[in-house]
C-alpha positions as CSV (number, residue, x, y, z in Angstrom):
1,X,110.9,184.4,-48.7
2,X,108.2,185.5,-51.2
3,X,107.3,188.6,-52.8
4,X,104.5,189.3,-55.0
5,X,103.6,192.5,-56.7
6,X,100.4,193.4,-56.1
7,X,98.0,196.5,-57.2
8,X,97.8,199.7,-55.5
9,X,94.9,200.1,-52.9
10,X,92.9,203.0,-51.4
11,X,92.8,202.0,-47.8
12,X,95.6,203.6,-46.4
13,X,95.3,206.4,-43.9
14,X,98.8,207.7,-44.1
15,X,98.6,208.0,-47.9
16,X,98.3,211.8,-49.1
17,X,99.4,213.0,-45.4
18,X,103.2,211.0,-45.1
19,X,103.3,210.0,-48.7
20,X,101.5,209.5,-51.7
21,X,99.4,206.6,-52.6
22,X,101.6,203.8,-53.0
23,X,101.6,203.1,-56.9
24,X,103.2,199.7,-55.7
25,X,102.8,196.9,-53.2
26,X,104.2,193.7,-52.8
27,X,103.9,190.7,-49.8
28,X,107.2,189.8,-48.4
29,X,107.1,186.6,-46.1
30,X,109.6,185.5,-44.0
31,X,110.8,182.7,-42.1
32,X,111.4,184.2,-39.0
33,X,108.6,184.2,-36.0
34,X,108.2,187.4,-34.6
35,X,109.8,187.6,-31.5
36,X,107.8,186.7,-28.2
37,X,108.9,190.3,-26.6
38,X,108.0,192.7,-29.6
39,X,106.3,195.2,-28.0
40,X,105.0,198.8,-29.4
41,X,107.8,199.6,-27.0
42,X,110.6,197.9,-28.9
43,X,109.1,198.8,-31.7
44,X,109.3,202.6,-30.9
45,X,112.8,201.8,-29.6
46,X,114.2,200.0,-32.8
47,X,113.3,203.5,-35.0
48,X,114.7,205.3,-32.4
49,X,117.8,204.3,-32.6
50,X,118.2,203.5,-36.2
51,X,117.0,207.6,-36.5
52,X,119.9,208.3,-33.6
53,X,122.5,205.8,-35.9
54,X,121.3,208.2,-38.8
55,X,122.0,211.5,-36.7
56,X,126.1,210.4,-35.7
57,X,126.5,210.3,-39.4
58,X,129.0,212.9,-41.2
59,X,126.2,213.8,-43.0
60,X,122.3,214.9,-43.8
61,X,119.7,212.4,-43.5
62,X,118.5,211.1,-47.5
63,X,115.3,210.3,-45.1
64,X,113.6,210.2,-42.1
65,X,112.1,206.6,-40.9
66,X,109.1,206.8,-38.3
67,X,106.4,204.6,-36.9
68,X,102.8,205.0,-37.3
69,X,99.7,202.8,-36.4
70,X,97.7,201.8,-33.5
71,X,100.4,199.6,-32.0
72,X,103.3,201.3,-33.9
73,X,103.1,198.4,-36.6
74,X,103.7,200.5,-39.4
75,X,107.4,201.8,-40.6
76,X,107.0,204.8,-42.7
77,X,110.8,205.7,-44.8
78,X,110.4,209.0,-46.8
79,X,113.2,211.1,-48.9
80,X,114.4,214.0,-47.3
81,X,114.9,215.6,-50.8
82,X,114.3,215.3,-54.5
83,X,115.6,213.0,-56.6
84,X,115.8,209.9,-53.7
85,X,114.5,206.5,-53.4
86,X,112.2,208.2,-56.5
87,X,112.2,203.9,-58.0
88,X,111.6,200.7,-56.9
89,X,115.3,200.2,-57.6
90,X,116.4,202.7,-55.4
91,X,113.8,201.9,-52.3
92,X,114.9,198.5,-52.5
93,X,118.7,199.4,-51.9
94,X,117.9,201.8,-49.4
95,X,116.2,198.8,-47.5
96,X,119.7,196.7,-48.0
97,X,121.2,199.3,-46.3
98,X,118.7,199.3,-43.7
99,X,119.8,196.1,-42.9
100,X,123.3,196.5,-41.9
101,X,122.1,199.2,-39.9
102,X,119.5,196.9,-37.8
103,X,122.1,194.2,-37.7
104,X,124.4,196.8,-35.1
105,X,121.6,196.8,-32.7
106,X,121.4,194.0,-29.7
107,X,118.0,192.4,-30.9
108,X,119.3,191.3,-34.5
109,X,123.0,190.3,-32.6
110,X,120.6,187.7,-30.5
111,X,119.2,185.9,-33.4
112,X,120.5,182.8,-34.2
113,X,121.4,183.8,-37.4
114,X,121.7,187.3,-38.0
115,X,123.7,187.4,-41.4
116,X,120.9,185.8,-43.1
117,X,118.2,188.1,-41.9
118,X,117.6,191.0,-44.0
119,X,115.5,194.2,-42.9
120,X,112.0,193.1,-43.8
121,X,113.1,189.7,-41.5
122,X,114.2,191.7,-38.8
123,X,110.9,193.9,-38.8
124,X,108.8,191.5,-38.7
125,X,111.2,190.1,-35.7
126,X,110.0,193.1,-34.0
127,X,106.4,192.7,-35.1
128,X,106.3,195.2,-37.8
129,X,103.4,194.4,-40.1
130,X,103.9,197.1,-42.6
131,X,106.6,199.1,-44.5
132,X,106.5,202.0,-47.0
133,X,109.6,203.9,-48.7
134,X,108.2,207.2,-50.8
135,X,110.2,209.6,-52.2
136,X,108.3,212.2,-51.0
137,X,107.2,213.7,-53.8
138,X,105.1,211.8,-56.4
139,X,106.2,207.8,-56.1
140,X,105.6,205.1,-52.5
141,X,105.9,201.6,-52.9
142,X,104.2,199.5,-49.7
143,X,105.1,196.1,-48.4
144,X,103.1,194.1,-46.0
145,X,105.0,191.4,-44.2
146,X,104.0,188.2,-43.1
């Protein structure tokens, strides 16, 4: 597992439509291959049902989680209200708690190690390339995986 901080760039479509222009990136690589069945598909179905997990909560969303991209290789996390995931801090433990939420669906139970996977493992499991947590307002931070 590496990750590297790494400049903002201007070549991202989504920017100043979903989010603003990431102030921060990073690479994250994992360990894990993707998986030999990730499909746009599976990838559509893995944010559906972490948004449905989000929906039997007690409570409001903090954010909504979509895909984007060509082949639905791009997860998109933004704040559903101010003062959320508005750091690098926060983002980051938002994406821990991503993790126990992908570990209750049947894909993460089939790895052979599933307790030391973390979110950014598990997406690029699923073939995921790219992930970006914004606050909505005035702060996204962008990871590629690899």
């Amino acid at each position: 597992m590496l990750l590297a901080a790494m400049p903002a760039q201007a070549n991202d479509l989504h920017a100043g439509y979903y989010y603003p222009q990431p102030e921060t990136r990073e690479v994250y690589i994992s360990e894990v291959p993707m998986a030999n069945d990730a499909t746009e598909s599976s990838r559509a179905a893995f944010v559906v049902g972490l948004a449905a997990q989000q929906l039997k909560q007690s409570h409001a969303p903090g954010y909504h989680l979509f895909a984007k991209g060509a082949e639905l290789e791009k997860i998109i996390i933004v704040a559903t209200g101010p003062e959320r995931y508005d750091n690098l801090f926060r983002m980051r433990a938002l994406l821990a708690s991503l993790t126990s939420m992908a570990r209750a669906t049947p894909l993460f139970a089939q790895s052979a190690q599933p307790y030391e996977l973390n979110f950014l493992d598990f997406c690029k499991l699923m073939g995921f390339e790219q992930v970006t947590v914004s606050n909505g307002d005035n702060f996204a931070h962008q990871i590629t995986i690899r």
